[in-house]
C-alpha positions as CSV (number, residue, x, y, z in Angstrom):
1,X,4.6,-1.7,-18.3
2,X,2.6,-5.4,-18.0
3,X,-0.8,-5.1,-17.0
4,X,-0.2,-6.4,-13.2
5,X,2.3,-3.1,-12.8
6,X,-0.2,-0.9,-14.4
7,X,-3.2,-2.1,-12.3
8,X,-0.8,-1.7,-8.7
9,X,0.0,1.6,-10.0
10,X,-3.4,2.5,-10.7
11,X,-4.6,1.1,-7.0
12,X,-1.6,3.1,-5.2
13,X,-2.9,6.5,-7.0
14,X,-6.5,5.9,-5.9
15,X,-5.2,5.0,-2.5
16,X,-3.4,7.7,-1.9
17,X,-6.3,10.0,-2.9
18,X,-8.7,8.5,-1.2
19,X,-6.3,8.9,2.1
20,X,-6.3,12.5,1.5
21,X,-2.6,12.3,0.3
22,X,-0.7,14.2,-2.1
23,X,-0.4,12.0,-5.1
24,X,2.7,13.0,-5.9
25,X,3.6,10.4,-3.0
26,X,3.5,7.9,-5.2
27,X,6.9,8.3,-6.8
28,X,8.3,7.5,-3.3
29,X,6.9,3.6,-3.7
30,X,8.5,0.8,-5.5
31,X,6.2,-1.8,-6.0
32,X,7.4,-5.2,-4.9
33,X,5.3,-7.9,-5.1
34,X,1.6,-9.7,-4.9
35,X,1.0,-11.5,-2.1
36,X,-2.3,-13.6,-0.6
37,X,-3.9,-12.4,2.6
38,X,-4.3,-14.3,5.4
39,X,-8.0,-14.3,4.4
40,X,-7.0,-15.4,1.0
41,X,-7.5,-11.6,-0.4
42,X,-4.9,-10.7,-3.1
43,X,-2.5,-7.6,-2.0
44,X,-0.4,-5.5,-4.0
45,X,3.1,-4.9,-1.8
46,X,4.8,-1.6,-2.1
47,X,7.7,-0.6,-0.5
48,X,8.9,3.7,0.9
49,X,11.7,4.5,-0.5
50,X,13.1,6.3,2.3
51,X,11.6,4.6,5.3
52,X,11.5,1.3,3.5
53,X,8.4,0.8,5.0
54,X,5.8,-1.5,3.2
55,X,2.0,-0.2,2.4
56,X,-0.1,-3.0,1.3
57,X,-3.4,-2.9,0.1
58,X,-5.7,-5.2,-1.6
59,X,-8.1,-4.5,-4.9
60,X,-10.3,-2.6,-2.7
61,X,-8.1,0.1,-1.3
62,X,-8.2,-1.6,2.6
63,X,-4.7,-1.3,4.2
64,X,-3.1,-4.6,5.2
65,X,0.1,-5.0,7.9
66,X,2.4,-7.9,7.9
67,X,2.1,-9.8,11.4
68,X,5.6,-11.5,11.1
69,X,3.9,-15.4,11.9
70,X,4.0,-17.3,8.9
71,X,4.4,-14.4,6.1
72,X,0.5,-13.5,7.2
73,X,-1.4,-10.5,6.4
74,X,-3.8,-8.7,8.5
75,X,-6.7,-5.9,7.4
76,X,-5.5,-2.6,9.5
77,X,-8.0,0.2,9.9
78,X,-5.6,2.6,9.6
79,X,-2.6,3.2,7.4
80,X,-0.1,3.8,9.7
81,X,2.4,3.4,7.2
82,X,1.6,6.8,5.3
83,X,2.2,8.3,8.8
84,X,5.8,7.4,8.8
85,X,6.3,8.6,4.9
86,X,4.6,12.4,4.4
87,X,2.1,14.4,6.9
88,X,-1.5,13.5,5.4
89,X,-3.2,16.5,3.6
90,X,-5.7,18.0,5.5
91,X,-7.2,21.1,3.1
């Protein structure tokens, strides 16, 4: 695995955790692509298996949602994404 895989693999784990989800989520993402922000921030795209859903997320954990003008980015507070994939953990 290159080291760009290794690091979005790495920031999906700590994501997850830090979202209070089971990591074991994270065999349901495929990682897609990097992308730039419409800010300019980097963000690591990865893609639900089932739902195909996207969860993006920059270097910093912060959720991102595509807005659909101009392949742009947007921060989102919440990770509404995970709510379509797996109830969040809440012991």
């Amino acid at each position: 695995m290159d080291e760009a895989a290794t690091a979005a693999w790495d920031l999906l784990c700590r994501y997850l955790v830090a979202a209070r989800c089971d990591e074991k989520l994270i065999d349901d993402f495929m990682w897609m692509d990097l992308a730039v922000s419409a800010s300019g921030v980097t963000v690591w795209q990865f893609k639900h298996r089932r739902t195909r859903r996207y969860l993006v997320l920059d270097a910093s954990g912060h959720c991102y949602f595509y807005d659909g003008s101009g392949r742009c980015y947007r921060l989102q507070e919440l990770p509404a994404e995970l709510t379509h994939v797996r109830p969040v953990v809440t012991t």
